[in-house]
C-alpha positions as CSV (number, residue, x, y, z in Angstrom):
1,X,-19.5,4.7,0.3
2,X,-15.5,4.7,0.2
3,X,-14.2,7.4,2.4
4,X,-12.8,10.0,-0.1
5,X,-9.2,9.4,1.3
6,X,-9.5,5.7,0.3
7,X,-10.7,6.2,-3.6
8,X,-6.8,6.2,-5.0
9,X,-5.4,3.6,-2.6
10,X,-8.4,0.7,-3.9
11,X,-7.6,1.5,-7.9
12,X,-6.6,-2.5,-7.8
13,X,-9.4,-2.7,-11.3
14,X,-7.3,-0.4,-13.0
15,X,-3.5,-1.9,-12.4
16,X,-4.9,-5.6,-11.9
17,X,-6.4,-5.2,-15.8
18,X,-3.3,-4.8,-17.6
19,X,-5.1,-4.0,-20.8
20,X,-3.6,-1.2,-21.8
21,X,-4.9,0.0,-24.9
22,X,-8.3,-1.3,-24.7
23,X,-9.0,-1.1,-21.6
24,X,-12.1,0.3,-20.4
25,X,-12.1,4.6,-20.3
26,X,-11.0,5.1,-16.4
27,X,-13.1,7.1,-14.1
28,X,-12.8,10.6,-13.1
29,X,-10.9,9.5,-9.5
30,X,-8.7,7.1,-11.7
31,X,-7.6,9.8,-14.1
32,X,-7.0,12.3,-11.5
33,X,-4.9,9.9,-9.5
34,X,-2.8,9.5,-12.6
35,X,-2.5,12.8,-13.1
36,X,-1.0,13.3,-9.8
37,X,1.4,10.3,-10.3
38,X,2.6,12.1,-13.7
39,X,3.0,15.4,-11.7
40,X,5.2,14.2,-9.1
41,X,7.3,12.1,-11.8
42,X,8.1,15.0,-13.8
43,X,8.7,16.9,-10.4
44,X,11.1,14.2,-9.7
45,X,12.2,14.5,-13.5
46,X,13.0,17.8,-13.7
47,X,14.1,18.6,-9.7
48,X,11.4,21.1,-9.2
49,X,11.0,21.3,-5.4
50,X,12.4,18.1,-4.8
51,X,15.8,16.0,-5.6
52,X,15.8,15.3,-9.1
53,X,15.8,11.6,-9.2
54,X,15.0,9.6,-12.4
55,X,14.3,6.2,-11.3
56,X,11.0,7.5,-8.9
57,X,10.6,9.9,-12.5
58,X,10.3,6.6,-14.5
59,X,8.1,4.7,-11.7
60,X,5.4,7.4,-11.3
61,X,5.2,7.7,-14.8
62,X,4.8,4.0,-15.2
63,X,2.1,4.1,-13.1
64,X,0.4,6.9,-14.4
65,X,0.7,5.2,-17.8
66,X,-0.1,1.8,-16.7
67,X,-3.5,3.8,-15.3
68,X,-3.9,5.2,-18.9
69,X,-2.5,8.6,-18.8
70,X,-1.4,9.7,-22.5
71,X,0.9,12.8,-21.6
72,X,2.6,10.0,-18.7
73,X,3.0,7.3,-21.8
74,X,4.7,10.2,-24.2
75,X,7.0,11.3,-21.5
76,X,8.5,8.0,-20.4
77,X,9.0,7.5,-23.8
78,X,10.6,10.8,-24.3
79,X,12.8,9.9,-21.5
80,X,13.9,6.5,-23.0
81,X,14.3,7.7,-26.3
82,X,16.8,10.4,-25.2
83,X,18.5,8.7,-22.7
84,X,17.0,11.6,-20.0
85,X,18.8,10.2,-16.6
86,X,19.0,6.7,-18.0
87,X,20.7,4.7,-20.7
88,X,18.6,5.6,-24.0
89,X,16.9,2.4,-25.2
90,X,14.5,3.0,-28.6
91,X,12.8,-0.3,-28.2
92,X,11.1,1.0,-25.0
93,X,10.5,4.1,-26.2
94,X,8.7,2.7,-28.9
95,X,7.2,0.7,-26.4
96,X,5.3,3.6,-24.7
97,X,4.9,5.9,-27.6
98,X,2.6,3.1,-29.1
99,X,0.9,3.4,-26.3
100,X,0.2,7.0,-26.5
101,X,0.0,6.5,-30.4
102,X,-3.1,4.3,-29.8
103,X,-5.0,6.6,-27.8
104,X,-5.0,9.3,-31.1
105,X,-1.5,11.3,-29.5
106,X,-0.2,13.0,-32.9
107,X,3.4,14.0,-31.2
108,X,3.8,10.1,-30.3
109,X,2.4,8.5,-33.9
110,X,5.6,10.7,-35.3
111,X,8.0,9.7,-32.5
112,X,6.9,6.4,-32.8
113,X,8.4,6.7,-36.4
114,X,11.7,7.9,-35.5
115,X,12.7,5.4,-33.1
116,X,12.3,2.0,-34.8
117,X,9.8,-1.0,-35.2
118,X,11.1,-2.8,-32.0
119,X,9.2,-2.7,-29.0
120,X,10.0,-4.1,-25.8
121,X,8.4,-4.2,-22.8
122,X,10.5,-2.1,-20.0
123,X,11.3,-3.2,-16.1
124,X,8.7,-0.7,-14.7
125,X,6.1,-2.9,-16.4
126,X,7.3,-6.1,-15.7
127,X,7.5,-5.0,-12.1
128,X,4.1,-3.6,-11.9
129,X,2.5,-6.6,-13.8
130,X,4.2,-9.0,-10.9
131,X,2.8,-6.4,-8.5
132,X,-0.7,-6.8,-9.7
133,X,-0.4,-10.7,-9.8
134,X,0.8,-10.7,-6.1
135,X,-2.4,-8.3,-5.2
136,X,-4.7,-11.1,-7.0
137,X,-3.2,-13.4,-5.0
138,X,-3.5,-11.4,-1.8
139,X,-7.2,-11.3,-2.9
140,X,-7.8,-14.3,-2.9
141,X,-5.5,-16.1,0.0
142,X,-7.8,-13.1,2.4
143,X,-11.3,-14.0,1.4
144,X,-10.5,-18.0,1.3
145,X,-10.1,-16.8,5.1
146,X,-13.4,-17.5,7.5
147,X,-15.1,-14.4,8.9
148,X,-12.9,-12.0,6.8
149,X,-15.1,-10.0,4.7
150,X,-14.3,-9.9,1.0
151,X,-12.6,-6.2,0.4
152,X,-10.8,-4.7,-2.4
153,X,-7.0,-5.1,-1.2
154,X,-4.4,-2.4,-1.6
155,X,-2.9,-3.3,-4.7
156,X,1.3,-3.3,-3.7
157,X,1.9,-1.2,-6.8
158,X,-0.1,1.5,-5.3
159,X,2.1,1.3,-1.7
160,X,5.2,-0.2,-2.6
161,X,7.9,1.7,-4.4
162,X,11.2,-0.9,-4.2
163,X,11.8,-4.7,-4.4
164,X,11.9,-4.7,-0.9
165,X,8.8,-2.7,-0.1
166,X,7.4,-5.1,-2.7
167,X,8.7,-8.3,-1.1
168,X,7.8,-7.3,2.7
169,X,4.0,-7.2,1.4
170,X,4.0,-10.3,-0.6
171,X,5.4,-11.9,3.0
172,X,2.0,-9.9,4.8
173,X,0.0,-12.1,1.4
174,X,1.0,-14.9,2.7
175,X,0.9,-15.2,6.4
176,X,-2.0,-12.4,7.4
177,X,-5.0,-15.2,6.9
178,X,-3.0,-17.2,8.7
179,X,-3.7,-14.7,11.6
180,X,-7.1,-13.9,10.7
181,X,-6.1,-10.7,10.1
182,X,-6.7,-8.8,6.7
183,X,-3.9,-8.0,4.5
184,X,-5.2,-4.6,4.2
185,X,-4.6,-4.0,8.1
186,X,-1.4,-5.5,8.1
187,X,-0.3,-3.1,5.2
188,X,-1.8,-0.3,6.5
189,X,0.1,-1.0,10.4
190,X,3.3,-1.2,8.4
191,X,3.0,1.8,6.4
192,X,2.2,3.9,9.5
193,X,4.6,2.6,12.0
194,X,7.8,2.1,10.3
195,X,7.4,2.9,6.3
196,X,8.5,-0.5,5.1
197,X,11.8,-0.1,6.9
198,X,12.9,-3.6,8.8
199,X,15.8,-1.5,10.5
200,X,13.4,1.0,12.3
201,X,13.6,1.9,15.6
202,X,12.1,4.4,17.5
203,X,13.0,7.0,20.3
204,X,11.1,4.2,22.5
205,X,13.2,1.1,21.4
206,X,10.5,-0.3,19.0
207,X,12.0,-2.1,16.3
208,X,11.1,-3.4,12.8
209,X,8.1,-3.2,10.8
210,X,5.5,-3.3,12.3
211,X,7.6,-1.7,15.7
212,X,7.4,-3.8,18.2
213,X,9.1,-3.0,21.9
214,X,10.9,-5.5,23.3
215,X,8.7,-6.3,25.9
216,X,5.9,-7.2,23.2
217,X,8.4,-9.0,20.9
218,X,9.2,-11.7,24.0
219,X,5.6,-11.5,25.1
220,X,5.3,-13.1,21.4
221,X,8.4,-15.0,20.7
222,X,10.1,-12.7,18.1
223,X,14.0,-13.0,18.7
224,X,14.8,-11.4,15.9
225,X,12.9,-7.7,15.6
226,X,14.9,-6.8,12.7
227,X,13.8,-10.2,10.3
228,X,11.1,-9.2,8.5
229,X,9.1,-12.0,8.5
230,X,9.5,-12.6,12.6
231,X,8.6,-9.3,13.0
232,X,5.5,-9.6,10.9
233,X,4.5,-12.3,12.7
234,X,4.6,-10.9,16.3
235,X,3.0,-7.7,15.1
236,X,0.1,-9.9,13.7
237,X,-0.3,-12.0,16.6
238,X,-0.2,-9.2,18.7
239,X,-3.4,-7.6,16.3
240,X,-4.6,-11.1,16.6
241,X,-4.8,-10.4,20.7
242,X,-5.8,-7.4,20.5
243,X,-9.0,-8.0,18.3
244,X,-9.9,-10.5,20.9
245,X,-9.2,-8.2,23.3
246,X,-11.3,-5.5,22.3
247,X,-13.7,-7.8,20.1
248,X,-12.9,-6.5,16.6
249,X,-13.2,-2.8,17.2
250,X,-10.4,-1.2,14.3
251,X,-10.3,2.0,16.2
252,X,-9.7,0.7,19.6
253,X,-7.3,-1.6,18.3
254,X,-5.5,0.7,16.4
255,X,-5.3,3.2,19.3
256,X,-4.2,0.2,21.5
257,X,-1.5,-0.3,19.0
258,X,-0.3,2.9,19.0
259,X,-0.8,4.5,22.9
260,X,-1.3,1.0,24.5
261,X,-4.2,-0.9,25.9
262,X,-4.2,0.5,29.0
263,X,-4.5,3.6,27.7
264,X,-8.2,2.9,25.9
265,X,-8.9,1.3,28.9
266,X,-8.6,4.2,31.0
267,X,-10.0,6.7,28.5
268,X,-12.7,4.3,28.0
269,X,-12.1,4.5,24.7
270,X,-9.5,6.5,22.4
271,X,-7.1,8.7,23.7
272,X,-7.7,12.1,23.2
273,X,-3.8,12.3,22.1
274,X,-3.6,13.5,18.8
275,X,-0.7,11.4,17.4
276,X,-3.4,8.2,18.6
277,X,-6.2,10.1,16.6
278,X,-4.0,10.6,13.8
279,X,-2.7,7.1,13.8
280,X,-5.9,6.2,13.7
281,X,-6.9,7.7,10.6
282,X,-3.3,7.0,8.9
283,X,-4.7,3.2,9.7
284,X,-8.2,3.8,8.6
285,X,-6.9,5.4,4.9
286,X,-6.3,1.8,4.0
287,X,-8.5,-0.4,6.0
288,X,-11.9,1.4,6.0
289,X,-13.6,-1.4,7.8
290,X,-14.6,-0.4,11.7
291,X,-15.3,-4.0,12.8
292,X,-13.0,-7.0,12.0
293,X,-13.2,-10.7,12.7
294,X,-11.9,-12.1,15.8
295,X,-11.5,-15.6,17.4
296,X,-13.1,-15.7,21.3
297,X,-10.5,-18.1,22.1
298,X,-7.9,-15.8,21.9
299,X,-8.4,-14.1,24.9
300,X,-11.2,-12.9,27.4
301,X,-12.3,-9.2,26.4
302,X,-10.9,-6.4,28.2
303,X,-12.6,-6.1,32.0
304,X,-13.8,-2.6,31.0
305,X,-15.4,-3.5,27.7
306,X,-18.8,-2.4,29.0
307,X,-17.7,0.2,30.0
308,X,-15.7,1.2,27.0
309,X,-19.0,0.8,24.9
310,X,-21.1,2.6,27.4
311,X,-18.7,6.3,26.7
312,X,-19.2,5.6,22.9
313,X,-23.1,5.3,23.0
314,X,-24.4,9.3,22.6
């Protein structure tokens, strides 16, 4: 069973579709995602307890449309069609009052009639459309991959929330399998460790992405930390190792990642820190998997492996 934390982040059947109006009813964890989505965007909307800000308004909402949400559809074209934050444009107002207007919404049938036959498609689709071809893609350049078992990839739509955020995972698409390491893993390493953020760098001199210390950046050849893809590349060699290293355990790897090696070595297992065990489940939100693929050749397991194993048996 998916881990409850998981449901809204693998909603890749409902963004992938792209069938708006006749798409299949969505199911219960769907629609509640999208109702979250429409909640922040009119938080976002209106500046109730956060920075009024209309371009993360219009994206939530577009989401939450996109995922079938009638009040999401009428508000974005509300917004459009009064120029709410943005220059007013009718055509994609009428754009997503059809949409509401074909799900029975009586308030959007008579907007629809006030703002003109023309309907366009907006950015926020386009963008999420691209999104959900890059996820396909991601789908299938991961289980073309020996040993890594077919999963439901994070759709980017559902993670990323800027061109860049967008273009940094469509770089993790292309060179993860390349690695032997899931996309999903990749994604999920990223997102905890530096946010999508190239220029990150933490209170202990990591740097980039996927925040690697200097030390593991040479130990991998990455000269330049702050270029995404470099930085990519070291962090998923370094995964890579460490899957060998501690033969496809996600946990230990994760908490390797995070506190060091030599840390699960000498806890024989993970840390009791609780940033490490929180890390761990940040990871584990988006890769759900405990055991991943990993080449032998790579490198000889950890000395203490045995005894690593041994402290996890009850």
């Amino acid at each position: 069973m998916t881990p409850a934390l998981l449901r809204p982040l693998l909603m890749t059947t409902a963004l992938v579709a792209m069938a708006w109006p006749a798409a299949a009813a969505p199911s219960d964890t769907q629609r509640q995602q999208a109702a979250a989505w429409r909640e922040e965007a009119r938080a976002h909307e209106h500046g109730e307890g956060v920075p009024r800000n209309a371009d993360r308004a219009v994206s939530l909402y577009c989401k939450a449309a996109l995922a079938g949400d009638t009040l999401a559809r009428y508000n974005l074209g509300w917004i459009y069609a009064n120029g709410r934050g943005m220059e007013r444009n009718d055509a994609y107002a009428a754009y997503f009052f059809k949409l509401a207007a074909d799900q029975g919404d009586g308030p959007a049938q008579r907007m629809l009639q006030s703002v003109g036959p023309d309907v366009v498609k907006p950015p926020c689709v386009a963008e999420l459309e691209t999104a959900a071809v890059a996820g396909r893609r991601a789908v299938q350049l991961a289980n073309a991959t020996p040993g890594l078992e077919p999963v439901a990839l994070v759709n980017p739509a559902l993670l990323a929330t800027n061109a860049q955020q967008r273009k940094i995972m469509e770089i993790v698409q292309r060179v993860a399998p390349e690695y032997g390491i899931h996309p999903n893993l990749a994604y999920a390493i990223i997102r905890a460790e530096s946010n999508f953020n190239p220029q990150a760098v933490s209170p202990k001199n990591a740097q980039g992405l996927m925040q690697l210390i200097p030390e593991t950046a040479a130990r991998f050849n990455v000269r330049k930390p702050f270029d995404p893809e470099q930085n990519i590349r070291g962090g998923l060699s370094y995964l890579r190792w460490l899957m060998a290293y501690f033969k496809g355990q996600v946990p230990l790897v994760a908490a390797a990642y995070n506190a060091g090696e030599g840390n699960v070595e000498r806890y024989r297992g993970v840390p009791p820190f609780p940033e490490t065990q929180g890390y761990i489940r940040r990871i584990q939100e988006v890769f759900h998997l405990q055991q991943h693929p990993y080449d032998e050749a790579v490198t000889k397991p950890t000395a203490h492996w045995l005894r690593i194993v041994e402290n996890k048996r009850p």
